[in-house]
N, C-alpha and C positions, 0 to 999 in steps of 0.2 A: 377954569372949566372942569379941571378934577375933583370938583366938590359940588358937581352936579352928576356924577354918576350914582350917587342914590335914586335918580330918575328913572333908572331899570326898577326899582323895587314894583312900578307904575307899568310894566309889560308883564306882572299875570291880569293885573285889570283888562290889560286888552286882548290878549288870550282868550280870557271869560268872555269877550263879549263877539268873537268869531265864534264862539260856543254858543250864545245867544242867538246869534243872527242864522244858524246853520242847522242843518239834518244832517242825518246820518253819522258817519264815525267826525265828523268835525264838530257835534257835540262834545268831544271829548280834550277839543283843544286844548286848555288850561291844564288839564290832566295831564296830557302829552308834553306838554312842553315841561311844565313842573318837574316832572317826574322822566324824561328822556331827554327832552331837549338840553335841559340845565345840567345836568348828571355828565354827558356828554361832552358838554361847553366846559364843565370844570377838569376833566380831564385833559382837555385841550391847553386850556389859559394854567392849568395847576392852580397854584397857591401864594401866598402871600404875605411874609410871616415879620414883615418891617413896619414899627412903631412908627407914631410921628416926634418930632423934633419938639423940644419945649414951647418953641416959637407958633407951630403948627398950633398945638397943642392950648394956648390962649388964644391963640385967632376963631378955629374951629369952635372952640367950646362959648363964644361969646355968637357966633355969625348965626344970625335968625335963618337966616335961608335954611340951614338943616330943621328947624322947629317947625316952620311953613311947610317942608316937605310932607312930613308926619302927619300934619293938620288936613292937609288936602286930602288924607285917605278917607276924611269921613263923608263930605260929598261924592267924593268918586264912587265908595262901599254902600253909603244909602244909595244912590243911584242904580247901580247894578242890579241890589237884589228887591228893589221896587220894580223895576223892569223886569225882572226873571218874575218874581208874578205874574204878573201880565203878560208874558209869552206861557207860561205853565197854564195860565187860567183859560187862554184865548188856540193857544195851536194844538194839534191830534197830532203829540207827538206818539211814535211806537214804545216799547217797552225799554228797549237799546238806547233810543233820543232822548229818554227821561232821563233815565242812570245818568247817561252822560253830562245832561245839562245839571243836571241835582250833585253828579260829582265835581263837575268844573265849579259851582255856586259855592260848594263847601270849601274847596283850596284857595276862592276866593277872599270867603273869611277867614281863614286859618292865616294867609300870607299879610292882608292888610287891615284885615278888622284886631282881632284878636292879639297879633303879634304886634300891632302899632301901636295896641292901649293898654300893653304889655309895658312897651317903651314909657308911653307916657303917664301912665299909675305911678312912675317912681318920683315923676314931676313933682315939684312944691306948690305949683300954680294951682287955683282951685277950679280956674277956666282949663289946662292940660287935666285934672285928674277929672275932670265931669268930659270932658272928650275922651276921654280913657273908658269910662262905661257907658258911655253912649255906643262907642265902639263893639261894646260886650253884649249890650245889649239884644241886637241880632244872632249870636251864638250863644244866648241863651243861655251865659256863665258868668254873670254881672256877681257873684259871688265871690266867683277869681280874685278881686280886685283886693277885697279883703283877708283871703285863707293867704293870697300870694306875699303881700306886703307886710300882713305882719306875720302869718305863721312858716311859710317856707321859707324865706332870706331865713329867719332865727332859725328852724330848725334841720335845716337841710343836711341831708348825708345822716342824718341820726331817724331812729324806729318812730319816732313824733311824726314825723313828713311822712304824705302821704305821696308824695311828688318826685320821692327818690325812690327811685328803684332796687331792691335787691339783689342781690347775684344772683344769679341763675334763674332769674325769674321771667318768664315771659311778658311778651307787650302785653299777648292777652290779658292775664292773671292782671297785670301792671294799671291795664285800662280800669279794671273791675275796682281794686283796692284805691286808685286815685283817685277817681271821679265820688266813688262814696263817702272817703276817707274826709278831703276836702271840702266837699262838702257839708261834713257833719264838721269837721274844724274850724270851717266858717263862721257857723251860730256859737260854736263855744269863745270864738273868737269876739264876735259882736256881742257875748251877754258879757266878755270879760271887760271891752271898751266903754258898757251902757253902765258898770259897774264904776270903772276908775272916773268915770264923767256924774256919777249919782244918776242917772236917767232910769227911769222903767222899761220895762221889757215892752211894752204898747206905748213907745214915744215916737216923735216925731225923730231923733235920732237913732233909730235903729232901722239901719241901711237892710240889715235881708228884710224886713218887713216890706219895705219901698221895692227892693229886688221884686219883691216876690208880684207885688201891684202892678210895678211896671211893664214885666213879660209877660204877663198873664193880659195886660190891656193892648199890647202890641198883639199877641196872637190873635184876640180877638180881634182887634182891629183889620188886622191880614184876612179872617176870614169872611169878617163882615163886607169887606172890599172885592175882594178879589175871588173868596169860594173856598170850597172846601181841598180842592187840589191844591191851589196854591198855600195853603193852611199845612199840607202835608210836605210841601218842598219846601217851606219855611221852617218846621223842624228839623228835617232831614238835614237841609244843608248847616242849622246849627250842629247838631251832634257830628255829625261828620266835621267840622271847624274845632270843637273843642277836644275831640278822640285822635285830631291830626295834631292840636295842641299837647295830650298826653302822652304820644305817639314821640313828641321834640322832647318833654321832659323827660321818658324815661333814655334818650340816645344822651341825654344832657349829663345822667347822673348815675348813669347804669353800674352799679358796685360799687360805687367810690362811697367812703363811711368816713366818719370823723371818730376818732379816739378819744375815748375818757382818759381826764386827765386821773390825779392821783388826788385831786380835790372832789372829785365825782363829775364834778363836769366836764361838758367835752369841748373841746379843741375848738381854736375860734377859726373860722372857714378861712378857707385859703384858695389860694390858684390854685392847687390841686385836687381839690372836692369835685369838679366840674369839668366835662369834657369840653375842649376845645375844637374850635377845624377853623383853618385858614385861610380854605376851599376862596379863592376870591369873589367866584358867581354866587354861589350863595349868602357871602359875605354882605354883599351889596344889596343883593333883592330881598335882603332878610333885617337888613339895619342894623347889620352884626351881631343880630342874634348870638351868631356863631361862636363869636368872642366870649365866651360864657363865664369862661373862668373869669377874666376880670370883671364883668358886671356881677358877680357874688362877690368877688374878692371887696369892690367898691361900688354897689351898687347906685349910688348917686350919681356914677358917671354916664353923659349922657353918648348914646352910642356911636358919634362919629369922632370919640376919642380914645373909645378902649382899645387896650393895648393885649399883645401874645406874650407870655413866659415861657423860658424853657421849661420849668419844672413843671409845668398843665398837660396831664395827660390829652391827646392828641387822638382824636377820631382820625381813622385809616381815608376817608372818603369822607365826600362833604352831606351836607345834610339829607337832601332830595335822595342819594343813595343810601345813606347809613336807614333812614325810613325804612326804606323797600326793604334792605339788609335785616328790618326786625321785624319784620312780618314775615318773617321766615326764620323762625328759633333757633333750631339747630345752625343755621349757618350764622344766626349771631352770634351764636357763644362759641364753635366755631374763630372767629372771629375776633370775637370779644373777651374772652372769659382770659385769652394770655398777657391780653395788656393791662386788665386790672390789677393794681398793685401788691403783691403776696399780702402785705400788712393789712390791709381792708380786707381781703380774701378770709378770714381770721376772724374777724368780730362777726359776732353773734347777735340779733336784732334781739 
């Protein structure tokens, strides 16, 4: 039975849909709980900082039930936010009921769209890696798949990434430089892939091309269907999904650098590049996320095996806090800026 508590990750879905079904400040449920509820809970339950057993450790990583888990978020995620159409297109909601439901939409994707095809982009499957942008595809950052896999794991903690965050740098600043950065490393990314494959730039293998076909027919499609409103909470709650996504990267890698070697290159990623939290509630509704450093350290490892080291710098609070903690700068660094390690504090981007 303990290897069915990934089944919480499946209560902000239903969160989102008391937000659905509701007026008033109970538009806001997914929010609320997100971001109070869960924050709350982890302070209760603490932390949780014990590895599995070798034994665990081959059972887990072979038992399909965790693969199926992941899988079902893409029924449950299409379902949602077809539905939030149709209440957006169909009810007079007020100003307050909108926000609400448009916010609860976004943490929706941020929690099971985006952060489950997150997971499974690293898959070898070519059935997991096309659930993986299918998933993307609603948040509107079907590009991820490619800046992530091949340009951040390689270049993470170093001036390359657009995904690492600087010291002292704000979320803001952070959201701005990410999102652009990424972006444009994507296509440099797919003209470097269309190259080592001999392809043209106008081929059938050149995925931002198809990116670009396929958001661009889903939007339409949203407002062909549904209207012009729903056309507008179909974006909103993507950007809000992926800025809740840049929002986890910069808590993920806030200061931490990797060191040139004396060869010129730099340091090969370690547990320590990547902040950890052990937070157990968020651990679980997150598909251990959390566990960060070892998913850079070994990224192939799929998440209901990664492991905590001592030596991984350690977020103070777990995720759903550390967030709220960086939408307010001064008390991040605050915060943040004495656990960053002197030696990182030191290099120069």
């Amino acid at each position: 039975m303990k290897d069915l508590k990934y089944l919480a990750a499946y209560t902000i879905p239903l969160a989102c849909v008391i937000s659905f079904m509701s007026n008033g400040v109970l538009t806001y449920s997914a929010v609320i709980y997100a971001f109070v509820v869960i924050p709350v809970m982890e302070l209760i339950v603490g932390e949780d900082n014990v590895n599995l057993n070798e034994e665990d450790i081959k059972s887990r990583g072979v038992n399909k039930v965790f693969d199926i888990m992941l899988y079902l978020n893409v029924p449950i995620v299409y379902s949602m936010i077809f539905w939030g159409f149709y209440i957006v297109a169909n009810n007079n909601y007020t100003v307050f009921e909108i926000i609400g439901v448009t916010l609860s939409g976004g943490v929706l994707l941020a929690t099971n769209a985006i952060n489950v095809a997150h997971e499974l982009g690293h898959r070898s499957s070519l059935f997991e890696k096309t659930l993986s942008k299918t998933l993307l595809l609603p948040c509107l950052y079907m590009h991820f798949f490619i800046e992530h896999n091949f340009g951040h794991h390689t270049n993470v903690g170093t001036p390359k990434d657009g995904a690492s965050a600087r010291y002292k740098q704000s979320v803001y600043g952070f959201w701005f430089t990410s999102v652009t950065k990424q972006y444009i490393d994507a296509w440099v990314k797919q003209k470097e892939l269309l190259n080592r494959s001999k392809s043209a730039f106008y081929s059938v293998k050149n995925d931002m091309l198809w990116y670009l076909v396929i958001q661009s027919l889903y939007l339409f499609g949203v407002w062909f269907v549904f209207g012009g409103a729903a056309l507008i909470f179909c974006i909103c709650i993507g950007i809000i999904s992926f800025l809740f996504l840049e929002t986890i990267n910069y808590i993920e890698h806030y200061g931490l650098r990797r060191i040139k070697t004396e060869s010129g290159r730099y340091e090969r990623v370690q547990t320590c590049h990547s902040w950890n939290s052990n937070h157990s509630i968020g651990r679980i509704v997150l598909y251990e996320l959390t566990r960060h450093s070892d998913h850079h350290y070994k990224s192939s490892k799929k998440y209901q095996i990664l492991d905590c080291y001592d030596e991984s710098p350690q977020l103070p609070y777990g995720y759903p806090t550390s967030i709220l903690l960086s939408l307010v700068p001064p008390l991040w660094f605050k915060i943040m800026n004495k656990r960053v390690p002197e030696r990182m504090k030191k290099i120069k981007d």
